[in-house]
N, C-alpha and C positions, 0 to 999 in steps of 0.2 A: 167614224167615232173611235174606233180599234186605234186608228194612229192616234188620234188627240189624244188618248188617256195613256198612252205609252211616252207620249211626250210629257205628260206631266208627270208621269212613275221617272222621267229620266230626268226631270228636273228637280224632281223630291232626293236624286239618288238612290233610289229603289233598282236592284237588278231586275228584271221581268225574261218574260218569256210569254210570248202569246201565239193562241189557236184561233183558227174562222172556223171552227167547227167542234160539236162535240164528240167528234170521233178521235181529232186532233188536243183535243184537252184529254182524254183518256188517257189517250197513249201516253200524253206529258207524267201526266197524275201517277202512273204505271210504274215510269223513270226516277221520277225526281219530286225530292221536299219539296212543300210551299209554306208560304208564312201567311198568305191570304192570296183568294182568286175572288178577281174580279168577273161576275158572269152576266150574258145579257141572257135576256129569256128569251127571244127572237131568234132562232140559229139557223141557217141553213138546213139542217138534218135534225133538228127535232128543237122540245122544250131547253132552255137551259136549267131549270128547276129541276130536272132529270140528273143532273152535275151533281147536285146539293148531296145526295144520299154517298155516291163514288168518291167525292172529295174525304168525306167522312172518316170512307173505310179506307181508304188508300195512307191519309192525312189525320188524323184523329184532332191535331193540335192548329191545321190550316183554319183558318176564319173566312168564310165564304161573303161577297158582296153583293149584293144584285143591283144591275146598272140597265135601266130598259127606260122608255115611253112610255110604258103601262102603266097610268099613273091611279087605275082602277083600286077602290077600296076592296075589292072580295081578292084580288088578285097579288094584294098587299098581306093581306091577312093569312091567305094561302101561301103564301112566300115562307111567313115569318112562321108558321105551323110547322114550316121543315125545315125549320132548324136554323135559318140563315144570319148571320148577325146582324147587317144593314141593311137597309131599300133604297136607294136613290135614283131618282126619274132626270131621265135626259129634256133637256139640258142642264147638265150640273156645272156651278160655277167654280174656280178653284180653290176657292176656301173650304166650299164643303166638301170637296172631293177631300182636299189634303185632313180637313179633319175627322173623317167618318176612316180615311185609309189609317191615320192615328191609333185612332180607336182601335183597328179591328190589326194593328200590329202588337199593339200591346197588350188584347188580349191575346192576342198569340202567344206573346212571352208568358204570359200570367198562367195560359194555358199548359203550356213548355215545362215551366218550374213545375208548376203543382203534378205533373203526370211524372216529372223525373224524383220529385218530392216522393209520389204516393210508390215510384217502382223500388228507391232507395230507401221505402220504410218498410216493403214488403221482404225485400231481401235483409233487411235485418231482422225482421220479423220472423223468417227462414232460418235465419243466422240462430238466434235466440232462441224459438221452439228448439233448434238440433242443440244448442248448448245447454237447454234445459233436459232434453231428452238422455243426453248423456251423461250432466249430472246424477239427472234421477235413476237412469243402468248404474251408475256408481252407487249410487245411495244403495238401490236395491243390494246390490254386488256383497258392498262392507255390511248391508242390513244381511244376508244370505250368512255371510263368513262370522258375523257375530253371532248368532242361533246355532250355526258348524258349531263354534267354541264353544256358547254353551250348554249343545248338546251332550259333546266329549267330554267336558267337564262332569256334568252330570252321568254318563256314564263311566269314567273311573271312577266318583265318588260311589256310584254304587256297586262296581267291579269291588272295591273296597270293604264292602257291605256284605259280598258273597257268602263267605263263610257261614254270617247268621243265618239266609237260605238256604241255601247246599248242605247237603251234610253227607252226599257221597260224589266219586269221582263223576258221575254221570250226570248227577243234577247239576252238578260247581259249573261241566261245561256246555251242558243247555243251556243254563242262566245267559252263559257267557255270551252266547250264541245270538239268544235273544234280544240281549242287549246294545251290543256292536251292531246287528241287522241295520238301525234306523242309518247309520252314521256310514258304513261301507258295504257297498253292494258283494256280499263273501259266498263264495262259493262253500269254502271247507277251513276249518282252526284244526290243525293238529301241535301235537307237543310231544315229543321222545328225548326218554332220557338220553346220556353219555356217559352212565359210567356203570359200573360192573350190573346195577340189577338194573336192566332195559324194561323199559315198558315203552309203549304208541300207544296214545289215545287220539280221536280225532271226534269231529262234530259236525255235518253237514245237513240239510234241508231234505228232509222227504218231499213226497208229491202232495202230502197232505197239509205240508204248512211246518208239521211239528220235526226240531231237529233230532236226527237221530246220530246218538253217541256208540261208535265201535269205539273198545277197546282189548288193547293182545299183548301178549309176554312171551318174549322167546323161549324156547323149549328148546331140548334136543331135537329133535326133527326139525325143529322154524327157527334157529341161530338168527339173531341181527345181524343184520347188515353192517359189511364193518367201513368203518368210516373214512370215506378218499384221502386223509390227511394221515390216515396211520393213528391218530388220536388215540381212538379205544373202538369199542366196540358197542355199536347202539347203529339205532337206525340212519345212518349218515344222509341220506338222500332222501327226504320227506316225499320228495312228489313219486317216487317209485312205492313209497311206503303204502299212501293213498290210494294208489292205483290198486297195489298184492291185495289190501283188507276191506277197500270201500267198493272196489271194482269201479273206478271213474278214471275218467281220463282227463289227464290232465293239460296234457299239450295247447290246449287255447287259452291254458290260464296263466298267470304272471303268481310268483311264488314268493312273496318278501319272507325272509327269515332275518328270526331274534336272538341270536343264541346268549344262552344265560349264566354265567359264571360268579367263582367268588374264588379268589385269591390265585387268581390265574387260571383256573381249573374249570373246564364245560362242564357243567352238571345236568343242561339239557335245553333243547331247542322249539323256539313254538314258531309255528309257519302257520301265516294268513292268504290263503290261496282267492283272488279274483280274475274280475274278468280281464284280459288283457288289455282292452281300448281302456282302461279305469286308469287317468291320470293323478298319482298321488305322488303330492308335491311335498314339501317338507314337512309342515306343520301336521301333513296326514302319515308320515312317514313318523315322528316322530311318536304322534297318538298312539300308532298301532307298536310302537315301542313299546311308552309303557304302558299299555296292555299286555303285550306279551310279558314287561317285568312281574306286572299284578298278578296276574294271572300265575305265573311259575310258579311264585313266593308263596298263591292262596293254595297253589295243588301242591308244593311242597309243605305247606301249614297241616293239610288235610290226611298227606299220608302220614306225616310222623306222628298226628293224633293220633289215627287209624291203627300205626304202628305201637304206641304208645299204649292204646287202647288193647289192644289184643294180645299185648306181653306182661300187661300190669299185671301183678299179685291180687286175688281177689280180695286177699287176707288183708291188703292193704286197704280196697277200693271199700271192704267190708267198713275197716274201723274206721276210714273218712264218715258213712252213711251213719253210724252209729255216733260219732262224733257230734255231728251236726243235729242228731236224733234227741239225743242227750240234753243239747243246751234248749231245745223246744221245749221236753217235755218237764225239765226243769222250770222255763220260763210259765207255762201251764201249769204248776204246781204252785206255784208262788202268787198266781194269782186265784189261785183256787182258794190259799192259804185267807192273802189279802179280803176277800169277798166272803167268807168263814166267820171272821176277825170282825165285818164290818155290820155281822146279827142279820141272820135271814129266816125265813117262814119254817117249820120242821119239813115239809117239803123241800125247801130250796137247801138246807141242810142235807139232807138226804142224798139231793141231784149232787150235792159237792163233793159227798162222800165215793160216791159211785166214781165222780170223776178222778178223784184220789188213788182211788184201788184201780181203776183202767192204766193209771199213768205207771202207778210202781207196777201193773204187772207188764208194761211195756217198758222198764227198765230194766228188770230183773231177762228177759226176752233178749234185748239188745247185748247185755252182762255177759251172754250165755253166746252170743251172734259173735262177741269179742274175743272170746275164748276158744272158739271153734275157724275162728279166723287167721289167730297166731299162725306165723311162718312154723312149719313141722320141717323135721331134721333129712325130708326128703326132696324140700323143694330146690335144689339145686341145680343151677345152670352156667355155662361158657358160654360167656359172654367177652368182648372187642370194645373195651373202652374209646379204642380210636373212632369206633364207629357210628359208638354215640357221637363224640363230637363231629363229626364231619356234616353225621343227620343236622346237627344244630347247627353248622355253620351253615348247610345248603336251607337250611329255613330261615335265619336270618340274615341272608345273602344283599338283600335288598336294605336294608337298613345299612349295613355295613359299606355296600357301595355308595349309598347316596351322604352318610356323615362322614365320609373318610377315613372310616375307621382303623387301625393297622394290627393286621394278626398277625400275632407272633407264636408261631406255633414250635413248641419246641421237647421232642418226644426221643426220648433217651432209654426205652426198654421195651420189651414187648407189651403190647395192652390186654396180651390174653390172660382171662383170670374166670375163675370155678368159683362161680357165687350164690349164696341163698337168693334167691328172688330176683338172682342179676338184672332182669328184663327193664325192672322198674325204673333202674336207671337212667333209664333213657329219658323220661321227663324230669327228671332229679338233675342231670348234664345238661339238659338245653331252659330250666328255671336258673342254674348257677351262671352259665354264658349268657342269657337273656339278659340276667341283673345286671353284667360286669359292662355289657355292650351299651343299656341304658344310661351306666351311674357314669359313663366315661366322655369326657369333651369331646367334641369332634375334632379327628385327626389327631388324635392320641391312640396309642396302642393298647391292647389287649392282648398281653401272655398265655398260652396253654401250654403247660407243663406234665411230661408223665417222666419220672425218675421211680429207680428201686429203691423202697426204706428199709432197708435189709434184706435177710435172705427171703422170707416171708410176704414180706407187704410191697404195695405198691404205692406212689403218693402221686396226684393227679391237682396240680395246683392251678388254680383260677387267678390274675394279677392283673392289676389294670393303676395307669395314674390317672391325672387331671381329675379326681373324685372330685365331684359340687353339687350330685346332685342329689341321685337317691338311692338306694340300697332295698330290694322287693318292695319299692314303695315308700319306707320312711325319707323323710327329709330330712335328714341329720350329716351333717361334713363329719368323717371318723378323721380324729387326727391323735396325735397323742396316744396310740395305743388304747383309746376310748372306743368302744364302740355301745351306741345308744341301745337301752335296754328291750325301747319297743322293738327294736331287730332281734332281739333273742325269740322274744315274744311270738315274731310275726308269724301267723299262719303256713307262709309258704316255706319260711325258714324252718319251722318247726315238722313240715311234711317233711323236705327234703330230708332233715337231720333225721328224723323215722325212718325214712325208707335207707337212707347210707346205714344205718344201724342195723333192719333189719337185712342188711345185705354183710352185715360183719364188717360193718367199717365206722369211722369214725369221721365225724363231718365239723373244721373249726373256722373261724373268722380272723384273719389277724392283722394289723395295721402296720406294715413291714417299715414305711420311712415317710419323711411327709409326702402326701398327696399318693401314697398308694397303697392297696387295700386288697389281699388275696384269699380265697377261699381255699380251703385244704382239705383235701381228701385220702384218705388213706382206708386202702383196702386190702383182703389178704390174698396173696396171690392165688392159694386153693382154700378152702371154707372146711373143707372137710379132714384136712392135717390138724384139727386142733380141737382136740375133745372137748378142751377148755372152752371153746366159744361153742359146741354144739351145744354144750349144756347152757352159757350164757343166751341163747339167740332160740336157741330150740322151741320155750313156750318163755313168756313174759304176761 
């Protein structure tokens, strides 16, 4: 029977291979593909039914036949339960042989496609999850770096904000401290000036969470460190700074420094110390930029306050509070008036009267606060006009670098000068350069001028072109030797001109050619050579 069906596989053209046993079928199965096996159930060495399960595993896609005499229905039934594709009982003629082998080759192919179908949908399926996979690391990646940016954003905008919380060096760089935490893993923020008055502050982490702020001023005994470049003298080497005042060591950590300038000039350096494995790439390099710009500018805003604050005339800071005292209790009289005027109960007359007599006796009070406030003929100080300006250019450092601004600094006498009240000035020179810096185009220049105006005086001239915009505020273009009356008017024009006055000097505005507009200052080189003005300036 074995040859008769191999002669018909040889005249179908079918390749074969055949076994008399199932030990011999094994081995073939073991070797080599098949496209379908013909099996008899009768074997020498066992069932052929036994084949069905081996064909399976070996063949996934072989179509198995059974070819036997056992023409029994339980024996059929049991055939077809394992899986077999066909049953044909001996004697099979050749039609059905060649059509039942048909069959069960085409389902082979049918078989074939759909398994290399279901492998080639999986592997794309593979393919697609990882290309999804990687998208979505990407999404995440740009979603990560977008929240970065607008964390940092959010943090300058509130570095920016500082000032209104802070109102001493120590809190300015807590805040600081606090704020940068989310954004870079920081060990220690320090900042030292570079030029004649040295100061180190720094800010770093206790154990308890809250940052603790050292700060130190060289002294004779504790001289700064003077700076590897020869520069000046300030702390040149932050991370040795760290170590002398904080007692930390810094050797594991990576030390990005800012240093902060304005017209070629270091004025002072801020160092963000992390951890070293901490890779910061541009966009974090540049962050910690400007924070270090914000930052300098808020601690340089703070100490000229500070300065400003501690050298001002009381006499002056008096007649501001009474100033402003003044236009209240006027405003509260007038409605005392109005409400009088408008017929009220002899009670509610009464209550208006009282409020009447409280007001003028808190005018007549203030009258008496104004008088005792006048500059006296002993408040005399030496005072460094250069040195106001330079405080005001290192405070509006940052403005200047980022509009292009161009100082022209141009100082033709000494600035030392013996003045009433000198100190004050120091917010009176950084209101006049504040103005000129603001009123000016970007990338225009800004003059400072100090010349002798005889033997006596000094004259300290403010000049600026491209004027368009504003002047302490007003919006008025000066052209024509005009200038608009609310600037005479204005508040802060009218401080500054008080306070050059009560320093013995004279404060004017003048509209030199088109597009530019200089302030003039003229002071006396000593206050006290000129009985004329003691008696002038003395009490007013």
């Amino acid at each position: 029977m074995r040859t008769a069906v191999c002669a018909l596989l040889e005249r179908l053209g079918h390749a074969y291979t055949e076994a008399a046993s199932c030990g011999e079928a094994k081995a073939l199965l073991a070797e080599r593909a098949f496209a379908c096996s013909i099996i008899d159930l009768g074997l020498p060495d066992g069932n052929g039914l036994s084949l069905v399960p081996i064909v399976r595993q070996c063949n996934p896609c072989c179509t198995p036949i059974i070819l036997t005499a056992d023409a029994r229905p339980e024996t059929i039934v049991e055939t077809m339960r394992a899986g077999v594709f066909d049953y044909l009982v001996k004697p099979v003629d050749f039609t059905t042989f060649q059509a039942a082998l048909g069959r069960a080759l085409h389902h082979h192919e049918v078989t074939r496609e759909r398994d290399e179908l279901l492998k080639a949908l999986a592997e794309e399926r593979d393919l697609l999850r990882t290309r999804v996979a990687e998208a979505t690391a990407d999404l995440r990646r740009h979603a990560s770096h977008i929240e970065l940016v607008n964390i940092r954003q959010e943090v300058l905008l509130q570095l920016n904000r500082l000032p209104e919380e802070a109102h001493t060096e120590e809190a300015l760089f807590r805040s600081l401290f606090d704020k940068l935490a989310p954004c870079v893993p920081l060990h220690c923020v320090a900042l030292a000036t570079t030029h004649s008055r040295e100061c180190f502050i720094a800010v770093t982490p206790a154990e308890n969470g809250r940052p603790v702020v050292v700060t130190a001023e060289p002294s004779a005994d504790n001289p700064a460190a003077e700076m590897s470049d020869g520069s000046g003298t300030a702390y040149g080497d932050l991370a040795a700074a760290v170590e002398s005042h904080l007692g930390l060591d810094t050797s594991a950590w990576q030390a990005r420094t800012y240093p902060q300038g304005v017209l070629g000039r270091l004025y002072c350096t801020v160092g963000f110390f992390l951890p070293r494995d901490f890779e910061a790439d541009a966009e974090c390099d540049a962050f910690l930029a400007a924070c270090a710009g914000i930052i300098a500018s808020k601690w340089q805003e703070m100490r000229l306050f500070h300065y400003a604050a501690r050298r001002a005339s009381v006499g002056n800071l008096a007649l501001d509070i009474s100033r402003e005292m003044v236009q209240m209790l006027t405003a509260i009289r007038t409605a005392a008036d109005v409400v009088m005027e408008s017929g009220l109960s002899q009670e509610g007359m009464e209550g208006m009267a009282i409020i009447n007599e409280n007001v003028e006796h808190l005018r007549q009070q203030l009258k008496e606060l104004r008088i005792l406030s006048s500059p006296q003929r002993n408040t005399v100080e030496t005072v460094h006009l250069e040195h106001f300006v330079d405080q005001a250019l290192d405070f509006l450092a940052g403005v200047i670098e980022q509009r292009g601004i161009v100082i022209n600094k141009d100082f033709h006498t000494s600035s030392e000068c013996v003045l009433f009240n000198g100190a004050a000035l120091a917010r009176t020179f950084l209101d006049l350069i504040t103005s000129a810096v603001r009123s000016v185009e970007n990338g225009r220049q800004v003059c400072l001028r100090l010349r002798d105006n005889g033997a006596d005086t000094v004259l300290f001239e403010v000049s600026y072109d491209g004027l368009s915009s504003e002047l302490f505020g007003v919006a008025r273009r000066v052209t024509d030797r005009f200038v608009p009356a609310a600037l005479w008017s204005h508040p802060k024009f009218i401080m500054a001109q008080r306070t050059i006055r009560g320093c013995g000097g004279t404060l004017t505005i003048e509209h030199k050619m088109e597009g530019w507009c200089a302030f003039s200052v003229i002071l006396p080189r000593n206050a006290l050579s000129s009985t004329q003005e003691l008696e002038e300036i003395g009490v007013s």
